[in-house]
N, C-alpha and C positions, 0 to 999 in steps of 0.2 A: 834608534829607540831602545837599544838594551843598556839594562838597569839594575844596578845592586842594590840588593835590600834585607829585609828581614823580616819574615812573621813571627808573630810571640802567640803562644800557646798555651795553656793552664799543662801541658804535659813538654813545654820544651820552645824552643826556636826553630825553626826552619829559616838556612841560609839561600836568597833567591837569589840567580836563576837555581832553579831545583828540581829535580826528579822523584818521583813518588812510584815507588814499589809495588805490586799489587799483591795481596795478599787477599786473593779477590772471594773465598768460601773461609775464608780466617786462619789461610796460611800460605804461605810462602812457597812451591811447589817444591820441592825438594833439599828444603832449610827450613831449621827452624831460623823465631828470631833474635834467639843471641848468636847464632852462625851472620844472620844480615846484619847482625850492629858491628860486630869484629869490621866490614865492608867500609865503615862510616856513613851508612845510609842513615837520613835523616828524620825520616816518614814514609810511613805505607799507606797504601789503600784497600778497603774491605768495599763488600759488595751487597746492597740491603736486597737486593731479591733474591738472593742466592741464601742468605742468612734468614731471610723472612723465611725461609721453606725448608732448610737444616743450616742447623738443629733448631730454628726461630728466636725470634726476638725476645720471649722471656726468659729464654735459657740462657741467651747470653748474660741479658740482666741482673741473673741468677745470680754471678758470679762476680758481679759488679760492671759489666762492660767487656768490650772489646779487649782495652789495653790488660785488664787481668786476663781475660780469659786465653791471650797470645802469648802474655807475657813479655809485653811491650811497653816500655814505659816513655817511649816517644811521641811525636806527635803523631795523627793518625785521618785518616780523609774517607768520607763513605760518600757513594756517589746514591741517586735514588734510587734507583732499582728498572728508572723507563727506559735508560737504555738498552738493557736483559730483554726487557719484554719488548719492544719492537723489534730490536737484532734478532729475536728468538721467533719473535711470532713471525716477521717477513722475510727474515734470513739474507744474510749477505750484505749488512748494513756497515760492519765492520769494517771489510774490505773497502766497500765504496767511500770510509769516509777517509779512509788511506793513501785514497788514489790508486789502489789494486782495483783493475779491473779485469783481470784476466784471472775467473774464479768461478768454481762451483759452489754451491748450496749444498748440505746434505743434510741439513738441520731440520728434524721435525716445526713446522710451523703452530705453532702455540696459543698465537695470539687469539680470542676469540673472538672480542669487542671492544670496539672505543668508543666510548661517548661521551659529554659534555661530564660526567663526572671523575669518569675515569679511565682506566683499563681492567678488561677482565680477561686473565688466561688460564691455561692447565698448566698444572705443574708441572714441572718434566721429569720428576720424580718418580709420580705414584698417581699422575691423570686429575687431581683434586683441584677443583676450580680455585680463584683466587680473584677481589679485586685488589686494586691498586689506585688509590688517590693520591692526590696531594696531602690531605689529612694523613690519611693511613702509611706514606713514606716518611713523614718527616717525625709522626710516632714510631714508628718503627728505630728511625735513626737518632730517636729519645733515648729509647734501650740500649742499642749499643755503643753509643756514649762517644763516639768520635767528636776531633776538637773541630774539624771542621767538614760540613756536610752540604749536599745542595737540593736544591728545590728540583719538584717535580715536571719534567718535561716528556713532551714527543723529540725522537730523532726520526729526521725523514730521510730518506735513501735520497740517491745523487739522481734516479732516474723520474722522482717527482719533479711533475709539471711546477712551472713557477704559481699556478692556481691554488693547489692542493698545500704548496709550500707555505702561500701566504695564510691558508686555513688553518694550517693545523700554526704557525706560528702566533696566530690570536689569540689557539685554543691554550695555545705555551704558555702564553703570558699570563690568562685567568688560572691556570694550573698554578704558575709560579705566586704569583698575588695570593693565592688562596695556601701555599704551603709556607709565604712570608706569614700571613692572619696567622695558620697554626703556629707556627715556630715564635711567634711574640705573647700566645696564650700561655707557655712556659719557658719563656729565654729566662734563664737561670744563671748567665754570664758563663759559662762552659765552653757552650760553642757557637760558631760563626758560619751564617747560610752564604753561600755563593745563589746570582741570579744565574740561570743560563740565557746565553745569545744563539738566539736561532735565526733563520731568513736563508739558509742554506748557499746555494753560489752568488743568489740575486744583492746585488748592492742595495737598492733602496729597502726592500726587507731589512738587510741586517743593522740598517741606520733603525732602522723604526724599532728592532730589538733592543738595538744596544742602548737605544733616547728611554727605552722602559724599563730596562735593567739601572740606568743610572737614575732614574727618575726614581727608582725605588731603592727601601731602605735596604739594601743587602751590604753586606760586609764584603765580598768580593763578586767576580764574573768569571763565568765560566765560558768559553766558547766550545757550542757545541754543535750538530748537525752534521752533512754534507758539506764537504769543503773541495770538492770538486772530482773530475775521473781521472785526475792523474795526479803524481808529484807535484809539476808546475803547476797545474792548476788547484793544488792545495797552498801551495807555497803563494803564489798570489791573492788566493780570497784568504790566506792570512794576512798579506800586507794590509790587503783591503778592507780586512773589519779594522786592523788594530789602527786606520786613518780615523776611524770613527766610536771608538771606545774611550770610556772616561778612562785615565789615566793614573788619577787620584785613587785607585781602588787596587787590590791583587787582581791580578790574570792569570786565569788556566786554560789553560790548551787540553781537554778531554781525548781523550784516549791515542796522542802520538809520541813516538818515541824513537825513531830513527835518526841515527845521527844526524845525517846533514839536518833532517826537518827538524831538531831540537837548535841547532845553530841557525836556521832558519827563523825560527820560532819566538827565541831569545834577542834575532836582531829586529825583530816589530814588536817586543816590549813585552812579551810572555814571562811570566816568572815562574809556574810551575808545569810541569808534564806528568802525565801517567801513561802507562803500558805495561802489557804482558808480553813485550816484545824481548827484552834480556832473557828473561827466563825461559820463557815458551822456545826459544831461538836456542838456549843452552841444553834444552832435552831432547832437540834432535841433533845435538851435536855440531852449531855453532858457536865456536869463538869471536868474540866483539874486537874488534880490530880499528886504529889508526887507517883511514880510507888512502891518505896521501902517501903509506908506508906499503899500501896492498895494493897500487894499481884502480885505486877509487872502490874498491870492494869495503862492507862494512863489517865485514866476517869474514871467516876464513871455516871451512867445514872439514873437521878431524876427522868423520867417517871416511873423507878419502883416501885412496893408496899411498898418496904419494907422502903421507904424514907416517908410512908403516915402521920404519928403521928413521923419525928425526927425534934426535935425542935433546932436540932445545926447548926450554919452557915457550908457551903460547907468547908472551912479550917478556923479554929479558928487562923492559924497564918497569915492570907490576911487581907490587911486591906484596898482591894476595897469595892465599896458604898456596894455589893450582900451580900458581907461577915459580914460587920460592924452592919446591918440592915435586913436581914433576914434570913430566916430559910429554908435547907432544904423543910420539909416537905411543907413551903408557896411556893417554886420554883416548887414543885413536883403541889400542887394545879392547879398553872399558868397554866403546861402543860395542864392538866388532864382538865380545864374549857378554854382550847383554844385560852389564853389570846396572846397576844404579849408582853405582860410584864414580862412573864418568859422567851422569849428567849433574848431577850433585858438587863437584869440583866446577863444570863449567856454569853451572850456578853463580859459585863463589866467583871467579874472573869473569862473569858478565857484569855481575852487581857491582865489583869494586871498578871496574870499569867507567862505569855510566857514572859511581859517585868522583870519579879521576877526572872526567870527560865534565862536567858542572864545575867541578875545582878551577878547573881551567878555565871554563868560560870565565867563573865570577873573579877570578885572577887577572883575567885578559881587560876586563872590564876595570877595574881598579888600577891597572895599569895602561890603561888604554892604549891599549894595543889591539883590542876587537875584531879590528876590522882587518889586520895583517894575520889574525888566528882565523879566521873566518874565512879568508881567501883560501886561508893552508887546506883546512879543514870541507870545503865546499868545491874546489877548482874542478872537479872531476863531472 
């Protein structure tokens, strides 16, 4: 089922399969974004509950939007803001929908209430209450002007009962319905709502999500929720929605980004991914790595010893700034003497990385070859 294509944008193209950057409080952790564009990345991601709370949604307005106020002139993706506030309010939802199940919480829980109209939490700022609608997310993501944004949803953890799953996926769908009503009181042709798919691991749920995301009018679908307690069992209930999704529409896959699961991902008909996995992964000092080159490893982590005297760039076949110009063992330094300049360079080779690692898919795919990249790229 993988598939090349393209989204058109009033700020640009996105070439699909594709990866989205996050830029998740309205920046790029340790780049700016003319450092990401050097990379060939094609779109990022911002984050409306994080920006609803600093610096808020008329400040960015202020300034004209998102892409001024980043200095971005590519295409751009805001998700609502429900997944912040249930990962926040019940903690550890991130993990579970990763298939990490070996994890702690240390997350203040926030959340305070959910009811038929919305969500309401404290900030995590400064303790100031906040609700959260479907109205109120998709003005929000008025303001900051991204070309494409999604409607308001619940994420339920992997440890809800299939009872609890089918409720709050009801409550999804009138959320989502009612954030389509706001988004057509002002579609202005700018931008474009994703529905989300929820029903979590259960099959017949996620038929009845996806039958009410295509039944309605949204410009693409998002798959989101629990997708199972492990690897294989996310890798599965992706096959397993993408049996049952309209086809005729974009598909994203919400918040994965690991290698195999992006080839994974891409072979049941996913066109785009997000994560804060490259980066988040580069500021503790891993390097993103070929798996069938490491021993099935997806990284390689410079703070070790054995990186202390290796004088060879992280992949001799990269040819971003980290790779062209230093060395291992200097990346390994960076850590080791606490600089911000080592997480900063492996920044730059995560990013140019993951846009190498899309290259290739959409290459494999054009040349179909897919399936002989995919074996290379999955065997482990």
């Amino acid at each position: 089922m993988a598939r090349r294509g393209v989204l058109s944008t009033p700020h640009g193209i996105i070439n699909t399969p594709n990866f989205i950057f996050c830029a998740t409080k309205g920046a790029i952790k340790s780049l700016s974004t003319a450092e990401l564009a050097t990379t060939g990345a094609e779109i990022v991601l911002s984050n409306t509950y994080h920006l609803m709370l600093q610096p808020g949604a008329d400040i960015v307005a202020m300034h004209g939007g998102l892409h001024k106020m980043l200095n971005w002139d590519k295409p751009m993706l805001t998700d609502s803001g429900g997944f912040q506030v249930f990962s926040l309010g019940h903690g550890g939802v991130a993990n579970e929908i990763k298939g990490r199940r070996n994890f702690s919480s240390h997350c203040s829980r926030t959340l305070l209430k959910v009811t038929e109209e919305g969500a309401l939490f404290r900030s995590y700022i400064d303790g100031t209450k906040h609700w959260l609608t479907p109205e109120t997310s998709i003005q929000v993501q008025r303001k900051l002007g991204a070309d494409l944004i999604l409607a308001f949803d619940e994420c339920t953890q992997f440890h809800a009962d299939r009872r609890y799953t089918a409720f709050s996926m009801d409550r999804s769908h009138r959320w989502e319905f009612r954030s389509l009503a706001e988004f057509k009181k002002s579609d202005h042709g700018k931008q474009a709502l994703y529905g989300i798919i929820q029903g979590g691991v259960y099959e017949d749920l996620r038929r009845v999500s996806a039958d009410f995301v295509a039944n309605s009018d949204f410009f693409g679908q998002a798959i989101g929720g629990s997708l199972g307690g492990t690897k294989s069992q996310m890798h599965e209930t992706v096959e397993m929605i993408n049996q049952l999704i309209d086809h005729t529409r974009p598909i994203h896959l919400l918040g994965i980004g690991g290698i195999t699961d992006i080839w994974h991902g891409v072979k049941n008909g996913i066109d785009t991914f997000d994560c804060v996995y490259p980066t988040r992964l580069a500021r503790h000092g891993g390097a993103l790595c070929a798996p069938f080159l490491h021993g099935g490893k997806e990284f390689i982590n410079l703070n070790n010893s054995c990186y202390r005297e290796d004088i060879f760039p992280i992949d001799s076949t990269c040819d971003c700034y980290c790779c062209r110009k230093f060395s291992r063992a200097y990346i390994h330094h960076l850590f080791k003497a606490k600089e911000m300049l080592g997480g900063q360079l492996l920044t730059i080779h995560n990013a140019r990385f993951m846009v190498r690692l899309m290259e290739t898919i959409r290459r494999s795919i054009e040349n179909e070859t897919f399936r002989n990249e995919f074996n290379k790229w999955t065997i482990f």
